[in-house]
N, C-alpha and C positions, 0 to 999 in steps of 0.2 A: 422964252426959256422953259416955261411950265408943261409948256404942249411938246417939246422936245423931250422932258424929263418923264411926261406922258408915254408918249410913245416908245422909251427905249425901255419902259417898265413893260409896256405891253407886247414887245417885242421878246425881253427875255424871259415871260410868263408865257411866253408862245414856245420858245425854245428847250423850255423846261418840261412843257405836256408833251411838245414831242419826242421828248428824249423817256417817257415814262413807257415800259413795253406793253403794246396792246393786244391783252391774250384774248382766244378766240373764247364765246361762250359754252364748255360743253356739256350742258347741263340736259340740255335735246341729246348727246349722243348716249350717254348713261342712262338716260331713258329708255333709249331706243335698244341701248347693250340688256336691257334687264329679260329683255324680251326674244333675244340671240338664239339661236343652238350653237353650241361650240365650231361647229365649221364657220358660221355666219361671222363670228367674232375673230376663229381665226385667220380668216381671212380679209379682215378689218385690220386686223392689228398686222399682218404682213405689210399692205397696204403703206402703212405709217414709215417715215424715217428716222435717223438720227439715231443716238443712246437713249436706251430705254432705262431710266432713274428710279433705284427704289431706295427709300429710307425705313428703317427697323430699327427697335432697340432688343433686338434679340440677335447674339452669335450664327444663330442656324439658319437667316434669311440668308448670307452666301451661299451658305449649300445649296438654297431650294435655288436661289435666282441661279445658279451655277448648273443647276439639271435643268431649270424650264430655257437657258439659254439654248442647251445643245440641243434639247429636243426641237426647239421650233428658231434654228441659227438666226434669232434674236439679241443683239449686244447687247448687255446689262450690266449694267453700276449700281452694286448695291453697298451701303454704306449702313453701318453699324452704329448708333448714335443713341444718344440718353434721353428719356423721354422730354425733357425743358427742350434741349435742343432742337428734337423735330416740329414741337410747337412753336417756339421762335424765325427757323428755319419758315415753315409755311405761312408766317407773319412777313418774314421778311425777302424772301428770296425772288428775285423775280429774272426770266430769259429762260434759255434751254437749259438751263444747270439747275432749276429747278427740279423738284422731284416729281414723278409721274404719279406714286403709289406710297401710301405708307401703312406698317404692321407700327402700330401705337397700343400707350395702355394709358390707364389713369379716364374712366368714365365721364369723371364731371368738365377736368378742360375738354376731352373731345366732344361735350357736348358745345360748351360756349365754342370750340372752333366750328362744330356745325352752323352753330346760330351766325354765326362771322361770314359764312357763305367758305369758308376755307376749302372742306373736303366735300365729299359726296358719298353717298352708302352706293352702293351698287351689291346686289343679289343676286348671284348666277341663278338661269333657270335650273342646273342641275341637282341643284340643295332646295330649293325654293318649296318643294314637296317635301322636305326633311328633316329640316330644323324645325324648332320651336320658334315661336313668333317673336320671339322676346328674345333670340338670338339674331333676328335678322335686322328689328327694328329699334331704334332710330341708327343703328352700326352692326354690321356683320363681324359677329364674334367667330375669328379665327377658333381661338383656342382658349383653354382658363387653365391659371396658374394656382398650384398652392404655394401658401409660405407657414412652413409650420412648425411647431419647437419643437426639438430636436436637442439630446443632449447626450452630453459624455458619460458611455455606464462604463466606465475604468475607477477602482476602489473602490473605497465606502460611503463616499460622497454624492451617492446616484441622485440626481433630482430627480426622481420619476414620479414627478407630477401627478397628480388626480385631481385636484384644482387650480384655476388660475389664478386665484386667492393668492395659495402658495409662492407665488413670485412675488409680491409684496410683502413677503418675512424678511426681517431682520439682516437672517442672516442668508438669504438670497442677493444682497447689496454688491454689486459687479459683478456681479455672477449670472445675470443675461445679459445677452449681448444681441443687437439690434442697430441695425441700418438708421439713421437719422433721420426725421419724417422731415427735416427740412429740405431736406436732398432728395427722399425718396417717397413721392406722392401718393405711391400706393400704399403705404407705410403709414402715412399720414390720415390717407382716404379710412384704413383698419382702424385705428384708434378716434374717426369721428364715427363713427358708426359705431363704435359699443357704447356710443352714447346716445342712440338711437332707442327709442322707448318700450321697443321689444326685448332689444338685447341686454339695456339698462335693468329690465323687471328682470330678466335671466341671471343674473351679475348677482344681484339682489338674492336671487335664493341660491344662487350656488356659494355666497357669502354663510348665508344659514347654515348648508350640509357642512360647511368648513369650519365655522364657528360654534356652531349652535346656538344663535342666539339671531336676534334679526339685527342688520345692519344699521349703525347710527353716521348716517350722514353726516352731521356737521353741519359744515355748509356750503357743501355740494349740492349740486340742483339734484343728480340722481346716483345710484350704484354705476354709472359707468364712469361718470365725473372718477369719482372716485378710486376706480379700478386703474382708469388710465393715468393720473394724474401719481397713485403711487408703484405702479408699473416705470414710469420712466424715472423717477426717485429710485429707481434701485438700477437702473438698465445702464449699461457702460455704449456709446456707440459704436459699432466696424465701419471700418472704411465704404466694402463691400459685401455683398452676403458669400461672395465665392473667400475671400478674405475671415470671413465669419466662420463657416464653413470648416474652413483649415485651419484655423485654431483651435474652434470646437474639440474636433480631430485628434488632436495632439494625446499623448496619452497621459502629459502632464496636466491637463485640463479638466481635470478628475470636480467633480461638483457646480462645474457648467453648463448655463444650457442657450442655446439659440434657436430665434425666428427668424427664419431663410425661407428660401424656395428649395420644394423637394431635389426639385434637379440638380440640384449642386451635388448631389451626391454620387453624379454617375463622373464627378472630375476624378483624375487619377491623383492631382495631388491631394484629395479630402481620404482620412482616413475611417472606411465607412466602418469599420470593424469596431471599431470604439465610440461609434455612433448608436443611438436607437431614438427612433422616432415616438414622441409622446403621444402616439394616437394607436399604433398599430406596429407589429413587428412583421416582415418580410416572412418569416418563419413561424408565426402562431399567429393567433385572433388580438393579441395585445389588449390593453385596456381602454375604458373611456377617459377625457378630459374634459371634466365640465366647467363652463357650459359650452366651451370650444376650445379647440384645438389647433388654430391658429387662424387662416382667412384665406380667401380664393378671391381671383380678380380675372376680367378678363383680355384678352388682348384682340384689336381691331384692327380689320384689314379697311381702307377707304381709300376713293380717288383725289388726289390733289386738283383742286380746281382751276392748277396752274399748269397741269399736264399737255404736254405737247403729242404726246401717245397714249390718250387717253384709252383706245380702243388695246393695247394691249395691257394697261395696266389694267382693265377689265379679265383679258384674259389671265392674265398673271394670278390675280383672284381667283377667278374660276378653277385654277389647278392647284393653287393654295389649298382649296379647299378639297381638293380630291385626294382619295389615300396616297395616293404617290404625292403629290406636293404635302402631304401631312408628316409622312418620312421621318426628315429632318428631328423633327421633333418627339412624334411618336415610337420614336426607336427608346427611348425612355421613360423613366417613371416621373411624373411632376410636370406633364404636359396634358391637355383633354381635350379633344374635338369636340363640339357640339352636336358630332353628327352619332348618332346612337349604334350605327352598325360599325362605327370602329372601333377593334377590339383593343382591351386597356392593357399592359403592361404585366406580364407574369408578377407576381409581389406586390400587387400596388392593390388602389381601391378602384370603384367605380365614380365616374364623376356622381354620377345621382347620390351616392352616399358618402362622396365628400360634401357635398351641397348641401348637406343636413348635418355635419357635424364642423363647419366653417363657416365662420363672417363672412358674407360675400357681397359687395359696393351695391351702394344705393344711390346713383349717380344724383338722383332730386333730390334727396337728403342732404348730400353732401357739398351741394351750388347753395342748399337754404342755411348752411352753419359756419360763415363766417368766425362767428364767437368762438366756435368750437374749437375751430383751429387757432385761434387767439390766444386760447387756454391752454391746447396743448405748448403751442408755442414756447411758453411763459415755462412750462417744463423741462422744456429743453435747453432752457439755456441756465444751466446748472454750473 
């Protein structure tokens, strides 16, 4: 009876591996794609069958998948999804519905999904002379986002900020409003980073020019502890920043202010007229906000190591990265290629000089601060 109950375990531990899908190794072809000229790849990825799957958490990857399909009559399914999602998704998804290619943000999971063996970097050779090296390695940064305060100048309630201090008064209390770092990682990843011991000492004297006196801790470990901890003590949550956004807007919203992403401002229902951005006006040189004015992240193009078309989600990248697959995005302000010869947005900044006046992810910092996040945590749940 034992040797019968034996083997019908070994039988359905046999029938269980081979029902698990056995995907090919392509970690030799993305090697071999780094090394490509554009004919070479596009004619790999012709080559290929099936639907060609992309996951994004950005609106505008329809667009681009929508123009790389008719150019090179490639089928494309591209799907619009939240950042947990497509890391869950590449956790768990496995056969041809898999995704080929994903545009992802949030630095430090896509590093643990590197480490997982999940995705793969691939570097066209057409940038590979272009970029900075710290955009290609260890993830080929598409493009970097700001998210920056932004507030209502309607009446006499203008918060026109010079410090960030100033968001911790009084009577600043629901009067910012802010996407929930529960929900929104890159939200999350900004507020561990001002706890970072550069931006901490920063924090610390922009406390000074505001107060005049030096900062009394408590017991806080630094000025960031600090800063964030009575940042979200006054901060009301939005659903979403586009939600954020159109409220801000409102012309009843007179002594608010919000941290978004610039881009929301090109929606038609945000009312940009009764907006003004705490770093700079479209219109004049605007003012400083020290010691920042809000924070930039970046967003990543990689291969899923689950790809069944691997060679075209190579090329799909490759023309991501080119002005025409940049399009989509760069037809607006609150979008930045990496790549230096594309030019920015009439009214807007340069990346280089938002890059100096912005928090921008420290992806090892922020895999080493567990605690941090523990802390903020405890914030938010008011």
């Amino acid at each position: 009876m034992k040797k019968i109950l034996f083997l019908a375990l070994i039988l359905t531990l046999g029938m269980l591996l081979c029902a698990v899908p056995a995907f090919a190794d392509i970690s030799a072809d993305v090697e071999a794609g780094q090394t490509m000229t554009h004919e070479e790849l596009a004619e790999k990825a012709m080559a290929e069958s099936g639907a060609f799957v992309v996951y994004g958490n950005t609106s505008r990857i329809a667009t681009a998948a929508e123009d790389f399909a008719a150019l090179y009559g490639i089928p494309v399914e591209s799907n619009n999804l939240k950042d947990q999602e497509i890391y869950t998704k590449l956790r768990s998804e496995n056969g041809s519905g898999a995704a080929d290619m994903v545009m992802i943000q949030d630095g430090a999971q896509l590093a643990d999904a590197i480490d997982e063996g999940l995705v793969l970097n691939f570097v066209p050779a057409s940038v590979r002379d272009v970029l900075e090296e710290a955009d290609q390695q260890p993830a080929l940064v598409h493009q970097y986002i700001n998210k920056l305060f932004i507030y209502n100048n309607q009446g006499d309630a203008v918060p026109a900020i010079r410090n960030v201090w100033e968001l911790t008064a009084p009577e600043m209390k629901g009067n910012v409003i802010f996407k929930n770092p529960e929900t929104e990682k890159v939200n999350m990843n900004f507020l561990i980073m001002c706890t970072e011991p550069s931006w901490a000492e920063k924090l610390a004297e922009a406390y000074k020019d505001w107060k005049g006196t030096d900062i009394d801790l408590g017991s806080f470990e630094n000025a960031g502890y600090k800063w964030v901890a009575e940042f979200l003590d006054n901060v009301t949550f939005g659903k979403s920043d586009t939600s954020i956004a159109e409220e801000i807007s409102q012309k009843t919203a007179a002594g608010k202010i919000g941290l978004f992403v610039l881009s929301k401002l090109r929606s038609s229902s945000v009312l940009t007229e009764n907006l003004t951005v705490a770093q700079y006006d479209a219109s004049a040189n605007g003012y400083s906000v020290e010691p920042f004015s809000g924070f930039m992240y970046p967003m990543y193009t990689m291969v899923n190591t689950k790809a069944t078309r691997p060679y075209t989600a190579m090329l799909f990248i490759e023309y991501l990265m080119s002005e025409e697959g940049f399009a989509p995005w760069g037809k607006n302000i609150g979008s930045y290629s990496p790549n230096p010869s594309f030019k920015v947005n009439d009214g807007d900044l340069s990346i280089d000089v938002w890059k100096a006046r912005l928090v921008m992810e420290d992806a090892n910092y922020i895999l080493d601060s567990f605690e941090v996040e523990d802390f903020i945590l405890q914030h938010c749940q008011k």
